[in-house]
Rosetta silent file (secondary structure, phi, psi, omega in degrees, C-alpha in Angstrom):
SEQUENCE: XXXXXXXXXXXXXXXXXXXXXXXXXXXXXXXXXXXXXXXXXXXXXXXXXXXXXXXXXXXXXXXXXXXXXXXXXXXXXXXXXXXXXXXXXXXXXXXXXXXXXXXXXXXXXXXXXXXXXXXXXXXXXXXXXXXXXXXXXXXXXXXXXXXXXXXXXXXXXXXXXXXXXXXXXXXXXXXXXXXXXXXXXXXXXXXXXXXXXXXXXXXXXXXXXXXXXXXXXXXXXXXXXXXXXXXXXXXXXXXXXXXXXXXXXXXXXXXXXXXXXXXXXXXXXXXXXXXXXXXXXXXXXXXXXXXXXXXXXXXXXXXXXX
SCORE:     score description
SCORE:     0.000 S_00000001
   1 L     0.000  135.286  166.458    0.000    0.000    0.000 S_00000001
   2 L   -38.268  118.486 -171.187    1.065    3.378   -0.768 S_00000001
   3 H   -55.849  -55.970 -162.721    2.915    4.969    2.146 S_00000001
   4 H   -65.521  -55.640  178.504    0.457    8.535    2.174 S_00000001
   5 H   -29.804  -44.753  159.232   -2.185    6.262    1.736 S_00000001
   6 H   -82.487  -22.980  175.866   -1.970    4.440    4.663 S_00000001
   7 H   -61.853  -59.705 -175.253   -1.238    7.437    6.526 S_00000001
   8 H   -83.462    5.066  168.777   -4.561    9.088    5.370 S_00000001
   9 L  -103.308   16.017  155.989   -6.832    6.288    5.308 S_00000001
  10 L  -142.520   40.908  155.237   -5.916    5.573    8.954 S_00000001
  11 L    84.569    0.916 -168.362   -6.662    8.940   10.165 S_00000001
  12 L   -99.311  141.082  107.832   -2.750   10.116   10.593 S_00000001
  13 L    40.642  136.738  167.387   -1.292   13.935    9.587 S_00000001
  14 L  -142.686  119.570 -164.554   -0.480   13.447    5.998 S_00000001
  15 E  -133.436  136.472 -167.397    2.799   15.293    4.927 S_00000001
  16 E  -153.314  136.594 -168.623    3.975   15.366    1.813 S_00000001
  17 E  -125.983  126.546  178.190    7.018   17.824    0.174 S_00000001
  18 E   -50.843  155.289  168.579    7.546   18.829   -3.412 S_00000001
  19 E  -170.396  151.737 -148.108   10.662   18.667   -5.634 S_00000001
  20 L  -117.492  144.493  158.335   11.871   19.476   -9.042 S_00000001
  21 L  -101.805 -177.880 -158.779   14.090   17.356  -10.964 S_00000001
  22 L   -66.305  179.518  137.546   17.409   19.160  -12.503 S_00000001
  23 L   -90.050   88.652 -153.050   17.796   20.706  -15.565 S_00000001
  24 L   129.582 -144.298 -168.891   20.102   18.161  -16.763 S_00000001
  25 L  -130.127  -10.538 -179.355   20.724   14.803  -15.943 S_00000001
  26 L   -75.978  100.718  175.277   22.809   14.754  -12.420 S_00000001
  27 L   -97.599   42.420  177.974   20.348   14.165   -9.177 S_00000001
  28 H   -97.248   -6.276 -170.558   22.966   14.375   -6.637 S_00000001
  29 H  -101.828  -45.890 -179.873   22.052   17.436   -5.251 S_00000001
  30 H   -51.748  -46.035 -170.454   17.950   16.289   -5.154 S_00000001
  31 H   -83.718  -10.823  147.177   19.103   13.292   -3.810 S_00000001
  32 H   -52.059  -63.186  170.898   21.232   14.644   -1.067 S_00000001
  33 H   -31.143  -75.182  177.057   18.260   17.209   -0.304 S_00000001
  34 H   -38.252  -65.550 -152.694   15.546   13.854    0.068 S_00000001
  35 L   -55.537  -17.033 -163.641   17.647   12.445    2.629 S_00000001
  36 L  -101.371   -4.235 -174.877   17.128   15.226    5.047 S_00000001
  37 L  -107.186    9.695 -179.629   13.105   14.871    4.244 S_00000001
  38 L   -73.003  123.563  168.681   13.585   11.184    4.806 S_00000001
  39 L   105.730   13.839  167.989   11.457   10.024    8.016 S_00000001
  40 L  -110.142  -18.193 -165.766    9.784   14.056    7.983 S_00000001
  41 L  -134.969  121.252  170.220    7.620   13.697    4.948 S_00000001
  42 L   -40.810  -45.836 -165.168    5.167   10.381    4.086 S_00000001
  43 E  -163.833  153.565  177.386    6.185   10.894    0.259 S_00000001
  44 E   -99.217  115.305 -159.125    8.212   13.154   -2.098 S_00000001
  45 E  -113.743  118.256  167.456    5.898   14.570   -5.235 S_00000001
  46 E   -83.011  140.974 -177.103    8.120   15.040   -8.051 S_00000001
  47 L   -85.955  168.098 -166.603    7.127   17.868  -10.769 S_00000001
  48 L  -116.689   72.928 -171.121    6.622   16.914  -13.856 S_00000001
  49 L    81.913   24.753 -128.570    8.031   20.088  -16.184 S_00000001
  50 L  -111.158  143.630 -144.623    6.183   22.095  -14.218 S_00000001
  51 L    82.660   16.638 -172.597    5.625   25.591  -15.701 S_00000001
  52 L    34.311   29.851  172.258    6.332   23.552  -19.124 S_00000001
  53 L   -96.199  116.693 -163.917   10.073   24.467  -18.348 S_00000001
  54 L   -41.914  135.415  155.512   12.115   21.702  -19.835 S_00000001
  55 L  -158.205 -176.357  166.082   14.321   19.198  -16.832 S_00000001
  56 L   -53.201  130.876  179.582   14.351   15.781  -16.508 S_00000001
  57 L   -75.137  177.212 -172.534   11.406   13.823  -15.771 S_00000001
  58 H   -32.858  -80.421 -172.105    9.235   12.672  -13.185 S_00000001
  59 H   -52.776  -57.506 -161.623    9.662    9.311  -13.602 S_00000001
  60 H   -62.851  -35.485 -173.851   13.613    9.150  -13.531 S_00000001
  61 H  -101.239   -2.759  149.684   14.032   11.025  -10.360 S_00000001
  62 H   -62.688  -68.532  168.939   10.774    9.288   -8.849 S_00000001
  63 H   -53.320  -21.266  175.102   12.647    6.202   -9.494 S_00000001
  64 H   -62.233  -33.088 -175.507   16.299    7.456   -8.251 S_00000001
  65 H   -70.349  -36.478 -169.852   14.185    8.159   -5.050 S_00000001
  66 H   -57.234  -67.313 -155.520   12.603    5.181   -4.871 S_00000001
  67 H   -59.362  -36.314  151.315   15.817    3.403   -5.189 S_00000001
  68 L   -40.760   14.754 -173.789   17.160    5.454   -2.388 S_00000001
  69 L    66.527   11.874  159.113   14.701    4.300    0.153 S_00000001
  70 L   -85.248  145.347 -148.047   12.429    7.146   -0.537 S_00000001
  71 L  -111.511  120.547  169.229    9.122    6.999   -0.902 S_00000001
  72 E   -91.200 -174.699  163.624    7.819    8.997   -4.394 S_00000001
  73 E  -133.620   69.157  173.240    5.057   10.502   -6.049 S_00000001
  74 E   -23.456  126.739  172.200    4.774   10.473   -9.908 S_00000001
  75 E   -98.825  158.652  163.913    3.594   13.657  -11.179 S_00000001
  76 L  -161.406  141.141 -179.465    2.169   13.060  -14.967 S_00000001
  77 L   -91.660  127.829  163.056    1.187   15.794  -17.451 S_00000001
  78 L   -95.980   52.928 -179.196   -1.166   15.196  -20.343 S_00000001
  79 L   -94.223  -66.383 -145.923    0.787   18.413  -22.374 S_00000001
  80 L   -89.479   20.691  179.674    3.619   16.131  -23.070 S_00000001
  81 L   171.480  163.610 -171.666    2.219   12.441  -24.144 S_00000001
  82 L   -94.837  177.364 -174.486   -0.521   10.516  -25.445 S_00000001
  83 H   -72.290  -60.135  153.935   -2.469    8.094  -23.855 S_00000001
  84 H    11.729 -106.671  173.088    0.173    5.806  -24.685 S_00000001
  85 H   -51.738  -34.658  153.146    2.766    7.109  -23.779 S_00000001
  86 H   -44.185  -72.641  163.061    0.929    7.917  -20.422 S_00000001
  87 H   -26.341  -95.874 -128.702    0.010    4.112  -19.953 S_00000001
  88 H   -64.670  -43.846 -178.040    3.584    2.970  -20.840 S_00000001
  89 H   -68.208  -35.305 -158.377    5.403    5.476  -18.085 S_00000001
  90 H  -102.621  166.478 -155.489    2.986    4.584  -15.376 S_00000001
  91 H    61.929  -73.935 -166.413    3.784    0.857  -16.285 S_00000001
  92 H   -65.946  -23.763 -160.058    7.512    1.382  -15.994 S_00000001
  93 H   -77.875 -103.401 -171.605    6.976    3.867  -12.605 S_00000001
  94 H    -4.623  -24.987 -169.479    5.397    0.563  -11.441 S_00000001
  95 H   -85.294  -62.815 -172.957    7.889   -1.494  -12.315 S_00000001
  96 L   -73.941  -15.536  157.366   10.024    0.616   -9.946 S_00000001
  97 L   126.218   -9.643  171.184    7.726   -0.070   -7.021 S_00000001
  98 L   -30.051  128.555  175.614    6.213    3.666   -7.714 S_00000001
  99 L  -154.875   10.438  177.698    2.784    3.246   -6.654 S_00000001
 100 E  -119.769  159.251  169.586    1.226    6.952   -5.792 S_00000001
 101 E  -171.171  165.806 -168.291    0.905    9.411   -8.564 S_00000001
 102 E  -111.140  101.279 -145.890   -0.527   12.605   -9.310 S_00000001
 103 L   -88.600  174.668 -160.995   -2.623   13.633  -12.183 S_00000001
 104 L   167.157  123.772 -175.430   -2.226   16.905  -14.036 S_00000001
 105 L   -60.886  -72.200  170.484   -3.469   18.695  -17.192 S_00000001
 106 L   109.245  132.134 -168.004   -0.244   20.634  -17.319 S_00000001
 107 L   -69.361  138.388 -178.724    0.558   24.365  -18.294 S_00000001
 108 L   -73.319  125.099  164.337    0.842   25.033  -22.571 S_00000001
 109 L   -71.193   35.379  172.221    3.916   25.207  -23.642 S_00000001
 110 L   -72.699  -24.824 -162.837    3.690   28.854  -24.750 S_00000001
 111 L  -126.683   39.693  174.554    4.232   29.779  -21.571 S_00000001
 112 L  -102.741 -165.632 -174.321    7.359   27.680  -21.091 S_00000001
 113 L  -100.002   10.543  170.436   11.144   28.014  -21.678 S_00000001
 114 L  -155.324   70.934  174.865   10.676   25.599  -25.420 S_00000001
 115 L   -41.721  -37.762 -171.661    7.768   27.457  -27.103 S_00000001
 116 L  -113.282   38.703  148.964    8.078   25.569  -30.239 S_00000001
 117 L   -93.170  125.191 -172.383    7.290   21.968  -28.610 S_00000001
 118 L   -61.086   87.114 -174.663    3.875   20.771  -29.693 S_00000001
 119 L   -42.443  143.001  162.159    1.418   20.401  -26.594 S_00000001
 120 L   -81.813  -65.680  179.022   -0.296   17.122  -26.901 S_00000001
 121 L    59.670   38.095  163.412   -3.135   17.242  -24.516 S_00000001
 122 L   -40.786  -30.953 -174.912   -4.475   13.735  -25.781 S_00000001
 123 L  -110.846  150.822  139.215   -5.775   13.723  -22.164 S_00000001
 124 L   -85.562  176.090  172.931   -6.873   15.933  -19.415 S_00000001
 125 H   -44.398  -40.854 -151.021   -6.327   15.255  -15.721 S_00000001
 126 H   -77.915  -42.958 -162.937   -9.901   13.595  -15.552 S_00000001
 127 H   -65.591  -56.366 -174.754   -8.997   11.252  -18.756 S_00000001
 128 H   -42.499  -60.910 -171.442   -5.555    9.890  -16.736 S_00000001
 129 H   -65.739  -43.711  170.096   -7.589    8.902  -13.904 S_00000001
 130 H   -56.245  -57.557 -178.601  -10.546    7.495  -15.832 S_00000001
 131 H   -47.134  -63.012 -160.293   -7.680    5.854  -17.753 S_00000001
 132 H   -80.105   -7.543  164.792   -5.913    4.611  -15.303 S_00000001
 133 H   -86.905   -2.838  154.640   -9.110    3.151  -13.114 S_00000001
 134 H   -77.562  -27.260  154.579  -10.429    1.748  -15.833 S_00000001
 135 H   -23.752  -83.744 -175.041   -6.835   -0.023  -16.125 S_00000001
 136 H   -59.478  -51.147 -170.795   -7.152   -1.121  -13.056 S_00000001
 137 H   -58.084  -41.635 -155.660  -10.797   -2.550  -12.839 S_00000001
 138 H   -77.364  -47.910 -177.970  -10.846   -4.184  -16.358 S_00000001
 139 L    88.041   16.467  170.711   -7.209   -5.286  -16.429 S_00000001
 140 E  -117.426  172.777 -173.830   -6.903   -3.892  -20.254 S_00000001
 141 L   -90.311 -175.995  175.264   -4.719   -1.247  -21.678 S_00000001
 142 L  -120.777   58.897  172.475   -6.330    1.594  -23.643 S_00000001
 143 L  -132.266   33.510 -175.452   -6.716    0.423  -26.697 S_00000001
 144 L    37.982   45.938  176.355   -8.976   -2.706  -24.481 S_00000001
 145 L  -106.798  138.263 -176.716   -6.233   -5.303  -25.161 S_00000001
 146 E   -44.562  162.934 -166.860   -5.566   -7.774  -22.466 S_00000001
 147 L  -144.700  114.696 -178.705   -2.712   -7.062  -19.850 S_00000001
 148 L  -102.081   17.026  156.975   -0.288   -9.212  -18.399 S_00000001
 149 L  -163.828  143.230  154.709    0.066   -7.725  -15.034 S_00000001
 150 L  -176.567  136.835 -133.194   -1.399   -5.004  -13.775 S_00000001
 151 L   -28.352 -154.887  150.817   -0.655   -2.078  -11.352 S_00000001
 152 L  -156.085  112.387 -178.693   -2.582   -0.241   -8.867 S_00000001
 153 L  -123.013  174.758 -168.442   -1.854    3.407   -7.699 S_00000001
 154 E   -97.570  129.726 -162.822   -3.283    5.544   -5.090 S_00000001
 155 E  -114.222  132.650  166.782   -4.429    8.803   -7.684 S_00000001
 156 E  -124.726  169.143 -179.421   -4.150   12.700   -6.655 S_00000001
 157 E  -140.428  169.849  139.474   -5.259   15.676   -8.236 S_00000001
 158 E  -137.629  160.805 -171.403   -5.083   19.174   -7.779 S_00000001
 159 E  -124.121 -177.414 -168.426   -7.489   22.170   -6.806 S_00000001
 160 L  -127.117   95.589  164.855   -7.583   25.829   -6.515 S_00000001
 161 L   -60.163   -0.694 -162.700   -9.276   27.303   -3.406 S_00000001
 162 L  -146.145   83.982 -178.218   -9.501   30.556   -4.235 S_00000001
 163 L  -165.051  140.506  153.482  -11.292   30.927   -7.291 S_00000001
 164 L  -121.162  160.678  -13.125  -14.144   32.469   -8.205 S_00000001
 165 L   -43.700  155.144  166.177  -16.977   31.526   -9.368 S_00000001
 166 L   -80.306  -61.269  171.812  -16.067   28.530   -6.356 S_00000001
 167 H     4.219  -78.492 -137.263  -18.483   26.069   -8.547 S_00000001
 168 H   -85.904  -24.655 -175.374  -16.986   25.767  -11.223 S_00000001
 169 H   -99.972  -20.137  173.258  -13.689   24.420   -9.577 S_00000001
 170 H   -76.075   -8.695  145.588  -16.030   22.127   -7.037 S_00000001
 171 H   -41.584  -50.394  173.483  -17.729   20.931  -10.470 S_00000001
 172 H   -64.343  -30.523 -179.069  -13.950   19.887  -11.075 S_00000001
 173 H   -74.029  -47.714  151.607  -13.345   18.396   -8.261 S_00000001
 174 H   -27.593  -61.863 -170.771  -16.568   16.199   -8.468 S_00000001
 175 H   -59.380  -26.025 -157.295  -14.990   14.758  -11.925 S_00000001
 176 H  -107.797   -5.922 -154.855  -12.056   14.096  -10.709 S_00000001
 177 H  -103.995  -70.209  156.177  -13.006   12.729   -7.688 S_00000001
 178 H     4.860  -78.511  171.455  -15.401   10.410  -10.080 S_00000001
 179 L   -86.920   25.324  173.138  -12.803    9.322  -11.724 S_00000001
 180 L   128.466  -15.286 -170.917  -10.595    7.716   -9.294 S_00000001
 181 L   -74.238  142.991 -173.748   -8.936   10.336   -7.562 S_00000001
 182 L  -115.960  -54.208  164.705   -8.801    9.504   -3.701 S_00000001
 183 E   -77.948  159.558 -174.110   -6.241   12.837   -2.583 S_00000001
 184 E  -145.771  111.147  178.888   -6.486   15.973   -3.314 S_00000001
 185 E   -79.813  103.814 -173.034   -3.648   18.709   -3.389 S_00000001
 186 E   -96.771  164.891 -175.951   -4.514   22.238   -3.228 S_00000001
 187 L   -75.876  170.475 -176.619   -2.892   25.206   -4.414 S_00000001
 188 L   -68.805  136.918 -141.711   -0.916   27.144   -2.136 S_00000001
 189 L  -106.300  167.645 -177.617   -3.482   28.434    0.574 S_00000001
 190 L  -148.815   -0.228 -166.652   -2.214   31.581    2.872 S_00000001
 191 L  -110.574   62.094 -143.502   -5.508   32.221    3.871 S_00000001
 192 H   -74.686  -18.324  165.867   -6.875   29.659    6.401 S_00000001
 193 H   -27.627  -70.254 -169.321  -10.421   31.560    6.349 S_00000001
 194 H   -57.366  -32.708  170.663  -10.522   30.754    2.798 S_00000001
 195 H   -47.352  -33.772 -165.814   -9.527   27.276    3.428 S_00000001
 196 H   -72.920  -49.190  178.170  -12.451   26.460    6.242 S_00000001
 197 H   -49.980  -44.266  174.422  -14.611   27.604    3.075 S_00000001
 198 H   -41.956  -55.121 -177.541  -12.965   25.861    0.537 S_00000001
 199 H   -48.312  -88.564  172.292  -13.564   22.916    2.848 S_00000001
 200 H   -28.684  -21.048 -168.316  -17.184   23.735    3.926 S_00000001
 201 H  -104.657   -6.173  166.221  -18.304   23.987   -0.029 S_00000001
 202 H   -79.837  -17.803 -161.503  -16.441   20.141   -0.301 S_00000001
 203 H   -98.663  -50.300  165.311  -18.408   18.930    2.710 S_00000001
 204 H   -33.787  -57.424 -175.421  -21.475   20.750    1.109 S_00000001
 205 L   -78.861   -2.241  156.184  -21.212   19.001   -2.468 S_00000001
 206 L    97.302   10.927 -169.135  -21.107   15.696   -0.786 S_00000001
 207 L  -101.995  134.002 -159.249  -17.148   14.756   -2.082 S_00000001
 208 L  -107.133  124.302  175.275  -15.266   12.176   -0.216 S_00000001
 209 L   159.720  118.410 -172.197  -11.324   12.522   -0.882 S_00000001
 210 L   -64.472  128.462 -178.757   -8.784   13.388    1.912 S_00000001
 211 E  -106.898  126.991 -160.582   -7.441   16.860    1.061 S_00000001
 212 E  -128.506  138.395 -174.282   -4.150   18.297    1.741 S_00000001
 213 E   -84.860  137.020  173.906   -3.522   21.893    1.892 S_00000001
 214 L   -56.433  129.090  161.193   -0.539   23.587   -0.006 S_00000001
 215 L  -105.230  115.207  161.384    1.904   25.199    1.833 S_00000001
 216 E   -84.773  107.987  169.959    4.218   27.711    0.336 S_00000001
 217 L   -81.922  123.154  174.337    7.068   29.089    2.478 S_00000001
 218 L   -94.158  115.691  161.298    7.370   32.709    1.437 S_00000001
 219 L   -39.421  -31.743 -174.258   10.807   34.168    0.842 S_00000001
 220 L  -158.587  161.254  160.017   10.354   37.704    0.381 S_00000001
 221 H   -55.822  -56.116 -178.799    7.789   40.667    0.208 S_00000001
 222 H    -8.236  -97.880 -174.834    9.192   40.247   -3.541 S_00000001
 223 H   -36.390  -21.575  170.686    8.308   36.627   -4.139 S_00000001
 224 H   -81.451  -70.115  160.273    4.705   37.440   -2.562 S_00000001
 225 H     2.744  -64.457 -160.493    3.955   40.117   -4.467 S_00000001
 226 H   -88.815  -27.281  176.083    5.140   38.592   -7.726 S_00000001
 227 H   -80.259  -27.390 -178.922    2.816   35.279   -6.931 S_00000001
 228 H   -71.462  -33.202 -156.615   -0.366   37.374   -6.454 S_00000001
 229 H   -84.173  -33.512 -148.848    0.309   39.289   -9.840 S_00000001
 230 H  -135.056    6.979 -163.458    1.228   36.546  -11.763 S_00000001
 231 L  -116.468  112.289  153.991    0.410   33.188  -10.050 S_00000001
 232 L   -54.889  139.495  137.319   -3.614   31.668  -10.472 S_00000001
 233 L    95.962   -1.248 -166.492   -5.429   30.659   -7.957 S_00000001
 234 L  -102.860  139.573  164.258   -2.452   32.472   -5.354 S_00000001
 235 L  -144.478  129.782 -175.688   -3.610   35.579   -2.643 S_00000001
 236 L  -128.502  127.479 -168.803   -1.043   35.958   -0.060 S_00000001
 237 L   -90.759  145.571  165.077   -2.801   38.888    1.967 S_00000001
 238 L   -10.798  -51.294  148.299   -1.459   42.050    2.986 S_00000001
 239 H   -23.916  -57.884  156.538   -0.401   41.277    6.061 S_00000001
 240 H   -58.910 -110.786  -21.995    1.951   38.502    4.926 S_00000001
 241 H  -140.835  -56.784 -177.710    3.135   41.014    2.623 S_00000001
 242 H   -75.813  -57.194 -173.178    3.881   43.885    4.881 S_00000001
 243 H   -55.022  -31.980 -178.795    5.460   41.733    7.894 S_00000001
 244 H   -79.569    8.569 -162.710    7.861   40.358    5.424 S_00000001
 245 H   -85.759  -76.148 -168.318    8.462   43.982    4.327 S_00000001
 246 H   -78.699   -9.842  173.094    9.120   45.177    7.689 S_00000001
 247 H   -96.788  -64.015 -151.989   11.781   41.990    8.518 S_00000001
 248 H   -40.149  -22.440 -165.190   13.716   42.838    5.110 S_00000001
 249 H   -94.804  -34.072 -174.195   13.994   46.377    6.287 S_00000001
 250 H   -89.943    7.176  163.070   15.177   45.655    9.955 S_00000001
 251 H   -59.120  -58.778 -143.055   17.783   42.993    8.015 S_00000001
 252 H   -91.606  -28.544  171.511   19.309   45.598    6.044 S_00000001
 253 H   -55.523  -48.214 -158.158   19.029   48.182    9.461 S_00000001
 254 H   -82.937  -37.294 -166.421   20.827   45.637   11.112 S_00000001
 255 L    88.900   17.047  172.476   23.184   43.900    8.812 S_00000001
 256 L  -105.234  145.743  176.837   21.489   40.868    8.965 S_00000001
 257 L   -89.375  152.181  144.134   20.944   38.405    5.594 S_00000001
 258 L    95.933    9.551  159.473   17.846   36.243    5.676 S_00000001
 259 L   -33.673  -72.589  164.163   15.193   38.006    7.617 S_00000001
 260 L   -31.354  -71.636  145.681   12.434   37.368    5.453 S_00000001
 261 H    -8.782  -85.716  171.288   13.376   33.951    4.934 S_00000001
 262 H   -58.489    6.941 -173.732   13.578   33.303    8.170 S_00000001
 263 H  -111.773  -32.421 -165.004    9.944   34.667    9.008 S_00000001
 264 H   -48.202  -40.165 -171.096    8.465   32.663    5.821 S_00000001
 265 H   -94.220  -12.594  143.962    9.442   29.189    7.506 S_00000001
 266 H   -40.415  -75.327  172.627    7.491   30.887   10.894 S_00000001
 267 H   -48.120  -71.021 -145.646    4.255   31.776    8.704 S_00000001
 268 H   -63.872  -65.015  179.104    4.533   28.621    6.963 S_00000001
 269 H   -80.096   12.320  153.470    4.693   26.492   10.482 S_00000001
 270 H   -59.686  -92.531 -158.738    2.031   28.869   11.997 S_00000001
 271 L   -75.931   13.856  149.792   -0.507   27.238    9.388 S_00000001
 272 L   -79.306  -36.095 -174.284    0.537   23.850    9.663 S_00000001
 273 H   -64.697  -42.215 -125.864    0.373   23.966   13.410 S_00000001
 274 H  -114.650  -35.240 -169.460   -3.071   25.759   13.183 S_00000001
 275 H   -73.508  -60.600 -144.399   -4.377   23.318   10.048 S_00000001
 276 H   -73.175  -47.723 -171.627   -3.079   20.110   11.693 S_00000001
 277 H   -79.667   -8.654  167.256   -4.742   21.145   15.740 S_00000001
 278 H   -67.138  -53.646 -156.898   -7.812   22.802   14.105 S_00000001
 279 H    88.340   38.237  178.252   -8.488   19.704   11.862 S_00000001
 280 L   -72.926  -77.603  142.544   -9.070   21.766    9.157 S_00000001
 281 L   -80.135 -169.677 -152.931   -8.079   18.948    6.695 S_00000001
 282 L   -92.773   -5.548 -172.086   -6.620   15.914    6.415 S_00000001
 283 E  -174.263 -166.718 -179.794   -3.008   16.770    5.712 S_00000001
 284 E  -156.359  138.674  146.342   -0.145   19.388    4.104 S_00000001
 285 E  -147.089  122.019  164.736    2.335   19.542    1.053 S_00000001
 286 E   -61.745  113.434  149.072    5.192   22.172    1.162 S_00000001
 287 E   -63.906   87.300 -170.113    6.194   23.780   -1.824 S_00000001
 288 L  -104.798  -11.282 -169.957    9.039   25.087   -0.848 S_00000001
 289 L    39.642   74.089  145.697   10.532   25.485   -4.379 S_00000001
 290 L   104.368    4.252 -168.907   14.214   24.955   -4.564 S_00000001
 291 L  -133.478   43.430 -168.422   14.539   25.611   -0.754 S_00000001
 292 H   -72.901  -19.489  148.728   13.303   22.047    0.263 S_00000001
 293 H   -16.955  -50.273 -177.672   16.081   21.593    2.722 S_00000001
 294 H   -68.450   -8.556 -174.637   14.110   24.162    5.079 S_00000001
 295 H   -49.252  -50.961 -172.846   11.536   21.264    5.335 S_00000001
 296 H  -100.813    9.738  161.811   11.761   19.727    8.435 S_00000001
 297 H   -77.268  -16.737 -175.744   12.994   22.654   10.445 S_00000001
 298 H   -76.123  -50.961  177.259    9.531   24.179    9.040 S_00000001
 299 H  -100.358   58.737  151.458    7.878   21.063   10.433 S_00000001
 300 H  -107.524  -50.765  160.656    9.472   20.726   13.791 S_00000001
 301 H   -41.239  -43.497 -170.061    8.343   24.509   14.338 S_00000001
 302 L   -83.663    1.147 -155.710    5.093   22.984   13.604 S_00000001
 303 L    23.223   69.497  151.841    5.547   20.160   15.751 S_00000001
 304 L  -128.337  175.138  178.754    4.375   18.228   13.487 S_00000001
 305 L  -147.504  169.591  169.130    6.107   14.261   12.998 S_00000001
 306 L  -103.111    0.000    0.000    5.027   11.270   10.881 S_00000001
């Protein structure tokens, strides 16, 4: 059974921390990095291109993890592959003992760093999970040809709390939920108001799937700023905005580096501590983007453990 799996189908804290593979082909630095989130995080969710900015995929540094005694999370895009080709990677990630994965439309590559690669989109989020549960029930591939073994994974998605109309993404959620997904990853929330709501209009529509809230540790007034303007589905409130404002400025009174920084991974384990003893959902994954190292000092501030 999928390590997050059993954590959230038997009621425990579900922690889970993001990671990019390189741009290139060397994963000594990722794989140095995992070891410090080994025994802090239930699973590692690798991105899959994400921003349609070319690195190495999913699968290769899901499996380097694996083989390290790390527990992954296949991300899979349908911008980049065909049903096929979808099938046939989730077949080898299996192979490797891979057995959670993550489902994902995936950003056009227009608004990536290799503009004149052809999106595929044979798929949407909803079709990988209808593909692969139909996989699984039937035991055929998807072109309905027999199969001679074959996998089972524990299926995520992700949503956007903070969208309006709210419908239209719990309309999404429904489908997705439909079609096999049992977790659900949200974008990064900063807002825990919006979050009870977000919640309340899931409990309201009647959809069963343990949900884990995003966390983003924020770096800078900058980096908030720049996620509000230019980020969907992102609001990092005023507040946020201004305190990290006001430590950059007593840094620079002071002669100190890393103010900011250092408040981001506070704020960050404020609303794990406050998600996990409220019970506002069932779990958290940290974005930390590129600064996953800070992970478990962010959750030991939170007292949280697996």
């Amino acid at each position: 059974m999928s390590t997050l799996q059993n954590a959230l189908e038997n009621g425990i804290f579900g922690v889970t921390a993001e990671m990019a593979p390189p741009k290139g082909y060397d994963f000594t630095e990722q794989l140095e990095v995992a070891q410090l989130l080994k025994g802090k995080v239930h699973s590692v969710n690798v991105t899959d291109m994400q921003s349609a900015c070319l690195k190495a995929s999913s699968l290769g540094l899901c499996a380097q993890l694996k083989l390290n005694g790390i527990e992954p999370i296949i991300q899979m895009t349908g911008r980049d592959r065909s049903r096929m080709a979808i099938m046939g990677d989730m077949l080898a990630a299996a192979s490797f003992g891979i057995d959670t994965m993550l489902a994902l439309t995936g950003d056009h590559t227009m608004v990536g760093d290799c503009k004149a690669s052809k999106p595929v989109y044979d798929l949407d989020s909803v079709g990988i999970l209808r593909m692969l549960s139909t996989m699984e029930a039937t035991g055929k591939d998807c072109g309905g040809n027999e199969m001679a073994s074959v996998p089972k994974f524990y299926k995520g998605v992700v949503v956007t709390p903070v969208y309006e109309p709210q419908v239209l993404q719990i309309n999404k959620l429904r489908q997705k939920v439909d079609a096999g997904a049992k977790y659900i990853q949200t974008q990064g929330i900063f807002d825990l108001d919006a979050l009870k709501r977000f919640m309340e209009a899931v409990d309201k529509a009647g959809i069963k799937a343990h949900i884990m809230a995003g966390i983003i540790p924020l770096k800078a007034a900058g980096m908030a700023k720049y996620m509000n303007e230019n980020v969907p589905g992102i609001a990092v409130p005023q507040d946020m905005i201004d305190r990290l404002a006001a430590a950059a400025a007593e840094g620079k009174e002071k002669g100190v580096k890393g103010l900011p920084a250092k408040l981001g991974i506070e704020m960050a384990a404020e609303m794990i501590a406050k998600i996990k003893d409220e019970k506002l959902c069932d779990g958290v994954h940290i974005m930390a983007i590129g600064a996953e190292k800070n992970v478990p000092a962010i959750l030991e501030k939170a007292g949280v453990q697996i």
